[in-house]
PDB file of N, CA, C and O in Angstrom, chain B, residues numbered from 101:
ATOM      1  N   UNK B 101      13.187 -14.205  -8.299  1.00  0.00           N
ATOM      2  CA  UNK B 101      12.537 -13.476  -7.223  1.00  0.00           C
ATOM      3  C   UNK B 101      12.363 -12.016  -7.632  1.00  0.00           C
ATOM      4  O   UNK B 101      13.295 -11.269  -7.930  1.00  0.00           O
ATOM      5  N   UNK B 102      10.967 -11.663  -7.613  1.00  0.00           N
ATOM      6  CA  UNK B 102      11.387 -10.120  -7.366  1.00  0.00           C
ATOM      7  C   UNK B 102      11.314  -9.498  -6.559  1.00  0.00           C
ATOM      8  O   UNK B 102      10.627  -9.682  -5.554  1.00  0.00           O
ATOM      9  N   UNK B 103      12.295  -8.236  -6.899  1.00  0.00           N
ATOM     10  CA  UNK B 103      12.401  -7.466  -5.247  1.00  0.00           C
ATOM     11  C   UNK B 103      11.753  -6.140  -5.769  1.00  0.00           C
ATOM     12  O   UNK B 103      12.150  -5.294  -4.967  1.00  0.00           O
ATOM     13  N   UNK B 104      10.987  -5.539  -6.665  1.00  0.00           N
ATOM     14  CA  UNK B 104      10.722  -4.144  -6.852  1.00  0.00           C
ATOM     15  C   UNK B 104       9.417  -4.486  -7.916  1.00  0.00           C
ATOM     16  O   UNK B 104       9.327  -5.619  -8.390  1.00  0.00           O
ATOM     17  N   UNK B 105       8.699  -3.726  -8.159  1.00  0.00           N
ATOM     18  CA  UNK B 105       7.741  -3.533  -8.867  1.00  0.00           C
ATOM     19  C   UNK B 105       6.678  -2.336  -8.625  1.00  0.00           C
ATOM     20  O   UNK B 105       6.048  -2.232  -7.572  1.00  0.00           O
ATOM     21  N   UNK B 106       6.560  -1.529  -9.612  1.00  0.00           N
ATOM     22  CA  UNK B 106       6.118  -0.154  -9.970  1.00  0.00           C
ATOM     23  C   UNK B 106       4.932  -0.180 -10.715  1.00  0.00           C
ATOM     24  O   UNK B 106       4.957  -0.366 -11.932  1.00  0.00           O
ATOM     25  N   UNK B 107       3.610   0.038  -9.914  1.00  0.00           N
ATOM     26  CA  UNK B 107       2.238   0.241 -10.837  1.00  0.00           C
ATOM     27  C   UNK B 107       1.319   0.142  -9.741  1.00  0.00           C
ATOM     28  O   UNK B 107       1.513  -0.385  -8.645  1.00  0.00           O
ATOM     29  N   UNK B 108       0.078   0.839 -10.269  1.00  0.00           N
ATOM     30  CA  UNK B 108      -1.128   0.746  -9.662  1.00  0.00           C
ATOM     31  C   UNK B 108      -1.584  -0.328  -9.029  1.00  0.00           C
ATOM     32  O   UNK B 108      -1.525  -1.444  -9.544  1.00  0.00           O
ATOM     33  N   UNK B 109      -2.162  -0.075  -7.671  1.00  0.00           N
ATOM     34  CA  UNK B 109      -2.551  -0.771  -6.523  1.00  0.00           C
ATOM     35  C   UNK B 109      -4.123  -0.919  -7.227  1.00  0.00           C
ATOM     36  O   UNK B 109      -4.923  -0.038  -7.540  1.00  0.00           O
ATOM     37  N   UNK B 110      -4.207  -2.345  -7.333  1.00  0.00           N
ATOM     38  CA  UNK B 110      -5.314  -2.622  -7.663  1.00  0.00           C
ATOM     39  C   UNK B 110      -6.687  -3.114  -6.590  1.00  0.00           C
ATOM     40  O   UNK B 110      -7.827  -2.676  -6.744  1.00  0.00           O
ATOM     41  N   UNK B 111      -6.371  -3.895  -5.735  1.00  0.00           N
ATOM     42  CA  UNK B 111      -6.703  -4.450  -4.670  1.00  0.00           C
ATOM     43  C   UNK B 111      -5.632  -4.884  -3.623  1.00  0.00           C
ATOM     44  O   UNK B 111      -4.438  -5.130  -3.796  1.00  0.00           O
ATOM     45  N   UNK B 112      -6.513  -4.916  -2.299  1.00  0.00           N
ATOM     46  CA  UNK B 112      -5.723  -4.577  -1.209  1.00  0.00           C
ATOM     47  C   UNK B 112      -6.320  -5.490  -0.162  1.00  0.00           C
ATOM     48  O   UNK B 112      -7.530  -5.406   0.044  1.00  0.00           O
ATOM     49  N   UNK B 113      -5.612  -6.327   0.499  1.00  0.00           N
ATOM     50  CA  UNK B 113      -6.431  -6.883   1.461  1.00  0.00           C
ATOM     51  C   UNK B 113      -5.369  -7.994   2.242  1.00  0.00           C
ATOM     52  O   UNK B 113      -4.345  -8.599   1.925  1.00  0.00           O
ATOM     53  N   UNK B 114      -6.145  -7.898   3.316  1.00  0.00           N
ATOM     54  CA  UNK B 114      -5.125  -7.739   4.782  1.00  0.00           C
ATOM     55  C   UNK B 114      -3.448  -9.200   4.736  1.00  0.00           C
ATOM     56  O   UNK B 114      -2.347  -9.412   5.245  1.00  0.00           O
ATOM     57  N   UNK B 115      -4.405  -9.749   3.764  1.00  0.00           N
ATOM     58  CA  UNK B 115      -2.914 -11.214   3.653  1.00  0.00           C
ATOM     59  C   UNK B 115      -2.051 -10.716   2.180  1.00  0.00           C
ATOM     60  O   UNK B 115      -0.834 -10.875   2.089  1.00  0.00           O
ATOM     61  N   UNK B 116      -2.883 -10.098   1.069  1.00  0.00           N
ATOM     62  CA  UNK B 116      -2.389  -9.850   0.051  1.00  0.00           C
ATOM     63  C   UNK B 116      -2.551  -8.530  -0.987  1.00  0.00           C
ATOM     64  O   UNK B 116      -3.342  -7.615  -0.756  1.00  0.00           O
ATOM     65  N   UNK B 117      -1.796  -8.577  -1.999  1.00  0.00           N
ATOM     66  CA  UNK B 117      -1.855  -7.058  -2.563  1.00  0.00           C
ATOM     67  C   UNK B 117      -2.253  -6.983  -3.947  1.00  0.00           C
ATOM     68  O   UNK B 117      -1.075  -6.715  -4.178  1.00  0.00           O
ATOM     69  N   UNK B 118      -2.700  -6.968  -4.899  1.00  0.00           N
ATOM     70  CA  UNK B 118      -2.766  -7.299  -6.610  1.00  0.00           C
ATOM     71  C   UNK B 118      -2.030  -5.779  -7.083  1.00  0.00           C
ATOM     72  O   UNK B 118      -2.584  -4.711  -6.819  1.00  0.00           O
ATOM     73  N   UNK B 119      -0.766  -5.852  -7.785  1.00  0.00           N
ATOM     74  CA  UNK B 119      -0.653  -4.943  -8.408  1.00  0.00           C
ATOM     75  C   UNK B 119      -0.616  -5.002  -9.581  1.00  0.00           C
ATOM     76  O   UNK B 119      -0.230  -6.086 -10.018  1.00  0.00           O
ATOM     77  N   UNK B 120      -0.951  -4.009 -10.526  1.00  0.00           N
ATOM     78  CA  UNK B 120      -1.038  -3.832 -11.852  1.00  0.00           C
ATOM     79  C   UNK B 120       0.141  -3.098 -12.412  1.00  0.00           C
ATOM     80  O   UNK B 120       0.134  -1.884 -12.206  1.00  0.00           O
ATOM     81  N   UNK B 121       1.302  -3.667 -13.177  1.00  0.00           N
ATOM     82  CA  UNK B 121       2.374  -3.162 -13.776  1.00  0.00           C
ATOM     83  C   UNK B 121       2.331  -3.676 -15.605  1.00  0.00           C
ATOM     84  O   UNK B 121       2.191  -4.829 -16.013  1.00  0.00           O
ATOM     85  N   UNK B 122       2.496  -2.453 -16.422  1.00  0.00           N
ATOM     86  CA  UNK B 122       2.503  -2.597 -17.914  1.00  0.00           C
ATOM     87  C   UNK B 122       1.280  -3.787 -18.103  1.00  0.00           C
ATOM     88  O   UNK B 122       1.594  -4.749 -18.804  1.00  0.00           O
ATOM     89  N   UNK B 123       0.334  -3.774 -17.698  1.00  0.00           N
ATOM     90  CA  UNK B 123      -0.914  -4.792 -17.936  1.00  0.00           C
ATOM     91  C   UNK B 123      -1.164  -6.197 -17.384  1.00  0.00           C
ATOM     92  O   UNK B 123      -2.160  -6.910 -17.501  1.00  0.00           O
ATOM     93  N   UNK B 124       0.065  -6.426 -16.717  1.00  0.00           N
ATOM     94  CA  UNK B 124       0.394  -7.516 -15.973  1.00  0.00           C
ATOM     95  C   UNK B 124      -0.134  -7.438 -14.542  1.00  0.00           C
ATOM     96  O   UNK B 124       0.218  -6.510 -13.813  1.00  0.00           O
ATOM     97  N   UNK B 125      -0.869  -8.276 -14.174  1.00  0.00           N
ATOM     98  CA  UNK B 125      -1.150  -8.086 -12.545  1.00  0.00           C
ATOM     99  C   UNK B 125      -0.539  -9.435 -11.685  1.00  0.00           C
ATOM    100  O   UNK B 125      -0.648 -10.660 -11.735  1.00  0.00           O
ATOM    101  N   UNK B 126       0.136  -8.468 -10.911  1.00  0.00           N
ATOM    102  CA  UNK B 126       0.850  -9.288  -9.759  1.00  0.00           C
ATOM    103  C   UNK B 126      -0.054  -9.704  -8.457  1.00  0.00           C
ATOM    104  O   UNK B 126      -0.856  -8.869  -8.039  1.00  0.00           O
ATOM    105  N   UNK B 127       0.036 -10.734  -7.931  1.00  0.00           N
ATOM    106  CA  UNK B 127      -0.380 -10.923  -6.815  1.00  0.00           C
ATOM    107  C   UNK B 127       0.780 -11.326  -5.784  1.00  0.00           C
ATOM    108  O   UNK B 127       1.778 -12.032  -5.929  1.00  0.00           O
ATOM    109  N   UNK B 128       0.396 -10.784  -4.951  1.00  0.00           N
ATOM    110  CA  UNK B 128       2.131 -10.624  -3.521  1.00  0.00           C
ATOM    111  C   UNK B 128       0.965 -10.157  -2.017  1.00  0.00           C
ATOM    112  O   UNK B 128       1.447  -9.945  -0.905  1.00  0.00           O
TER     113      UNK B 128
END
C-alpha cells in the first residue's frame, strides 16, 4: 500500500488524480 507520494500533479479529475513521481505515473 502506499501511503505518501511526492511529484507533479499531472491530471485531475473529480473520481481520480494521475501523479507523476521520478517518471512513474500514478493513478489514485
Amino acid at each position: 500500500m502506499i501511503t505518501h507520494i511526492r511529484g507533479k500533479l499531472v491530471e485531475k479529475n473529480p473520481t481520480y488524480v494521475v501523479i507523476e513521481a521520478n517518471g512513474i505515473g500514478y493513478w489514485l
